[in-house]
C-alpha positions in Angstrom: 0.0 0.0 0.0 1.2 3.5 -0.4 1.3 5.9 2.4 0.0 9.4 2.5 3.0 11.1 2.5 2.0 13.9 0.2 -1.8 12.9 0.4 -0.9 10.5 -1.8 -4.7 10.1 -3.6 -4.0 13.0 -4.9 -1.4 11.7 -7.3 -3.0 8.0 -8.0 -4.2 7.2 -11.6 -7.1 5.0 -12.4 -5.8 1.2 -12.3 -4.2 -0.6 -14.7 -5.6 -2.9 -16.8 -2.1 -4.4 -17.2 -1.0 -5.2 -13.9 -4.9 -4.0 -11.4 -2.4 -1.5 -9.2 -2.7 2.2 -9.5 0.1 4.4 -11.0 1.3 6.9 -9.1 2.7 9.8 -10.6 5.2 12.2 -8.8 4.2 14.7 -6.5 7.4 17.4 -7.7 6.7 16.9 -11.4 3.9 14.6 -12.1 5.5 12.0 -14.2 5.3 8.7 -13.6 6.5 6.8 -10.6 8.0 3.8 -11.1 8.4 0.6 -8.3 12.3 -0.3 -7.9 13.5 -3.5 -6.2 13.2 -3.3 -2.4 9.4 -1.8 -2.5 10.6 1.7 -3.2 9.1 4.3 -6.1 11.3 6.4 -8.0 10.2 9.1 -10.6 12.7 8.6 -13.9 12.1 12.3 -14.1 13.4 14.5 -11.5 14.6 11.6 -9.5 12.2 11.5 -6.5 11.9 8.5 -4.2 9.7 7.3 -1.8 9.2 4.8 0.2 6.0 2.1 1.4 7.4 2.2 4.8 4.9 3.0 7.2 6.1 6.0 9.6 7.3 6.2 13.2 8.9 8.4 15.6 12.1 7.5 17.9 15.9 7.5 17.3 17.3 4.1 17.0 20.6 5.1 14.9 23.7 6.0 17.7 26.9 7.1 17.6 25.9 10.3 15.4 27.2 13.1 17.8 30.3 14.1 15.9 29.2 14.3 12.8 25.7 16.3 14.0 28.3 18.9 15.8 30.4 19.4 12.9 27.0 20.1 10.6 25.6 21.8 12.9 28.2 24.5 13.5 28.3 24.8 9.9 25.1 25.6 9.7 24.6 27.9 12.7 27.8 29.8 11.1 26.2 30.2 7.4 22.7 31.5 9.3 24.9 33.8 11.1 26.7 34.8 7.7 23.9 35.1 5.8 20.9 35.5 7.3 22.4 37.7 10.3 19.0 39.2 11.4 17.2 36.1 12.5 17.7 34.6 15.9 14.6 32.8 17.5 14.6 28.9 15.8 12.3 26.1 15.8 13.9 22.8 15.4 11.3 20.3 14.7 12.1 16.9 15.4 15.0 18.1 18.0 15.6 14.5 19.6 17.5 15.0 22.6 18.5 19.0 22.0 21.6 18.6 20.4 21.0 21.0 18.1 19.5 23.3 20.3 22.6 23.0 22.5 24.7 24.2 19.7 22.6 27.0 18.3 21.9 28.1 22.1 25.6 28.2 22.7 25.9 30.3 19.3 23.8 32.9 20.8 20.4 31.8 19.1 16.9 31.3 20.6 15.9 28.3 20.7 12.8 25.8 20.9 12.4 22.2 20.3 9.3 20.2 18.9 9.7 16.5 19.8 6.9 13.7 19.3 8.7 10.8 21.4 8.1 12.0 24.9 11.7 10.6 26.3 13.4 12.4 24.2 11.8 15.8 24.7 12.1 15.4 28.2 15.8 14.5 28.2 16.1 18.3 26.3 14.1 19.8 28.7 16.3 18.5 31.7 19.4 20.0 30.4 17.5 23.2 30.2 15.8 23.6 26.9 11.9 24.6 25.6 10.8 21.6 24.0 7.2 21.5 22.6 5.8 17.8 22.6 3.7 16.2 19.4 4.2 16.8 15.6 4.6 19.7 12.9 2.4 21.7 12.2 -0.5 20.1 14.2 1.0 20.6 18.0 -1.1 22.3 20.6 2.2 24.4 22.0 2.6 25.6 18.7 -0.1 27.6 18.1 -0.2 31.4 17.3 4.0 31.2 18.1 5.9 32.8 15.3 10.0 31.9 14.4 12.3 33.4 12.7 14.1 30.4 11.5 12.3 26.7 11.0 14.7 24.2 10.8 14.5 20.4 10.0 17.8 18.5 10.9 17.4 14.7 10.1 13.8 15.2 10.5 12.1 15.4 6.5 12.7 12.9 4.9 10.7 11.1 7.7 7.4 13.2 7.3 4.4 11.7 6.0 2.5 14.4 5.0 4.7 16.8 3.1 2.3 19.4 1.8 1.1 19.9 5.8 4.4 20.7 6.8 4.8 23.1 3.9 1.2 24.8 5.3 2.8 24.4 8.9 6.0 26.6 7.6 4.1 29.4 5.9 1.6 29.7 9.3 4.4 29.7 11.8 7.7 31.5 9.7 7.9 35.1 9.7 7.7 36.7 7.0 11.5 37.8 6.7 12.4 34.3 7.9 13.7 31.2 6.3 12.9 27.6 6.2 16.2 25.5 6.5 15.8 21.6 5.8 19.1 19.2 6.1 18.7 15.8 4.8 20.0 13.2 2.9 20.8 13.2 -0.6 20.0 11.0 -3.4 23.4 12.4 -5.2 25.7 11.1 -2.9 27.9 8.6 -3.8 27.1 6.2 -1.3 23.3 5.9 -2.1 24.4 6.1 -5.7 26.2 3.0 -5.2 23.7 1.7 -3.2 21.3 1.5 -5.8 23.3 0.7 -8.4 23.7 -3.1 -6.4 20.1 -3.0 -5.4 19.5 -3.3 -9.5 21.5 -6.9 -9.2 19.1 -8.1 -5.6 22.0 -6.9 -3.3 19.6 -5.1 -1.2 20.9 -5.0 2.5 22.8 -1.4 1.8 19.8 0.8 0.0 17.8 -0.7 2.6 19.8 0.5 5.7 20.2 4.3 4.2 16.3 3.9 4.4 16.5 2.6 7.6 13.7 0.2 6.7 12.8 -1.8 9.1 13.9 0.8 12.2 11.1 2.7 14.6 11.5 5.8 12.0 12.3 4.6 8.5 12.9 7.3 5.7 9.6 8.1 3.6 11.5 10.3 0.9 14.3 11.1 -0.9 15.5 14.0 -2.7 18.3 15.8 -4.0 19.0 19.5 -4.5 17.5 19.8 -8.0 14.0 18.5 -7.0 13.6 19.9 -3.5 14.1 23.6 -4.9 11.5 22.4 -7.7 9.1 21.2 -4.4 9.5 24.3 -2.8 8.8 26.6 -5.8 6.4 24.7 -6.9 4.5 25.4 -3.5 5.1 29.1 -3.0 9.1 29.2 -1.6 12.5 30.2 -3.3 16.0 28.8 -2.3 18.3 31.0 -1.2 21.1 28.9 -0.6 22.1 25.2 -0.8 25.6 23.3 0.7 26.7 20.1 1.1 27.1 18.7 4.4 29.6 15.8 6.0 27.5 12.6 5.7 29.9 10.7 8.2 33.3 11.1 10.3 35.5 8.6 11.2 35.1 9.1 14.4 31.6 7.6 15.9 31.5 5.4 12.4 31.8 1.8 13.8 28.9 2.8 16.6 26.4 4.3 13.6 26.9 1.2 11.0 27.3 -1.5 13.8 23.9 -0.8 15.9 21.6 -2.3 13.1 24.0 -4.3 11.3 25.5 -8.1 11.5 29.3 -8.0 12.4 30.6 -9.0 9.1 28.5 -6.5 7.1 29.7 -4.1 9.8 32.9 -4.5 9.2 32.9 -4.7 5.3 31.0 -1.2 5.8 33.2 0.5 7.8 36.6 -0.4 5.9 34.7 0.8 2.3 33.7 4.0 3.8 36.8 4.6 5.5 39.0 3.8 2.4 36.2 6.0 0.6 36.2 9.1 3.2 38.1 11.3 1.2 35.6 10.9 -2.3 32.3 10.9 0.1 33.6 14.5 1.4 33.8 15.6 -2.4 30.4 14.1 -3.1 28.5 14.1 -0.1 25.3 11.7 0.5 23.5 15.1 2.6 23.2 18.6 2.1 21.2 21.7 3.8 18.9 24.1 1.5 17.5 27.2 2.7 13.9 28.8 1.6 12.2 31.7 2.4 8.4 32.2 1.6 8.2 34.0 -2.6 7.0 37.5 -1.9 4.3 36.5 -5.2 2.4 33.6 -3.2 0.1 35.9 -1.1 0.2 34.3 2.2 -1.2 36.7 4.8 1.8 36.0 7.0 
């Protein structure tokens, strides 16, 4: 079955007479989706994937702290560079408050929207405003206003889409910008990934979409057709960067927590030997939006 995850009936064609299943066209460009090995759609298109994982909330992948500071110092110092005015954020999906931790101690403002209760709570203790539920539809955050949104790992494991683009029009300022960090399609890990899912080697494509953990990926996309999903709802990009995808450090923890030891270790020694070509072309990246002055919200 596929999941609602940008109301998907929407996009569904009358059946088949071929094969009795519904096509599904694209939701960024409305070709045609096509079903890959490993129960995944891709549009041949613009590249868009999505998967018939069903969603969930928690955070089952460890060892992730490194990496996570070095992006987001990056990305607090690139706000700071470029979009120097705004200081309150909303970091939806905020885990444990890593991320607020950083931007706090970069002289930012700082809330947290959390769905898995622990988590919130563990933020909260080390001192942080953490609202509890989902985006957009949280009591806490109604009628509150930010001047930065930001989605850090969060995304590509929305079902709903188009409510979260309604949920960042209602609660961004009108000055304020939209900041989503995910992974990326163009990387050369999931590029390899898929190419050996084509031949049934499926464990690797699998595990970048975390099928089968509490919070599986729903989407992929890469920078091309998220600026085309954002403009086609009402946004423009300002800027796009790529961000570190791993770092050596904290690598054997992140592969090994969902992973039998000799696939473990096969991983870690390919992505060691292939550190230096992933930092040239980097399986995540950040994009920045800010609401098009030509949509007509009432802001």
């Amino acid at each position: 079955m596929i999941n609602n995850y940008f109301s998907t009936n929407q996009y569904s064609r009358p059946i088949n007479p071929l094969n009795h299943t519904k096509e599904i066209i694209c939701p960024i460009c409305s070709s045609q989706m096509n079903q890959i090995p490993g129960d995944y759609l891709e549009c041949n298109s613009c590249g868009y994937m999505m998967s018939q994982e069903q969603p969930g909330a928690g955070a089952e992948v460890v060892s992730l702290d490194a990496v996570r500071e070095k992006n987001y110092r990056f990305i607090c110092k690139i706000i700071k560079n470029k979009f120097s005015q705004l200081k309150t954020i909303l970091d939806v999906g905020s885990s444990d408050g890593h991320f607020l931790k950083v931007a706090a101690d970069e002289g930012f403002s700082v809330t947290g929207l959390e769905p898995a209760a622990h988590l919130a709570e563990k933020a909260r203790l080390a001192g942080y405003e953490v609202i509890d539920g989902f985006f957009p539809g949280a009591q806490g955050l109604k009628n509150k206003m930010y001047d930065i949104i930001i989605f850090n790992d969060s995304w590509e494991h929305i079902p709903n889409l188009q409510e979260s683009l309604q949920g960042i029009k209602e609660h961004l300022k009108k000055t304020g910008v939209a900041i989503i960090n995910l992974p990326s399609s163009d990387g050369i890990i999931y590029k390899t990934a898929y190419l050996i899912n084509k031949f049934g080697i499926r464990t690797p494509i699998d595990r970048l979409w975390q099928k089968g953990f509490a919070s599986p990926h729903l989407h992929y996309f890469n920078t091309r057709n998220l600026k085309l999903y954002f403009e086609n709802n009402g946004f423009v990009m300002r800027y796009s960067s790529p961000l570190y995808y791993y770092t050596i450090k904290g690598l054997w923890g992140r592969i090994s927590c969902k992973s039998s030891f000799f696939v473990s270790v096969f991983a870690w020694v390919s992505m060691v030997i292939l550190y230096p070509l992933v930092t040239l072309c980097s399986d995540c990246f950040m994009a920045c939006f800010s609401i098009s002055e030509n949509t007509g919200e009432n802001i």
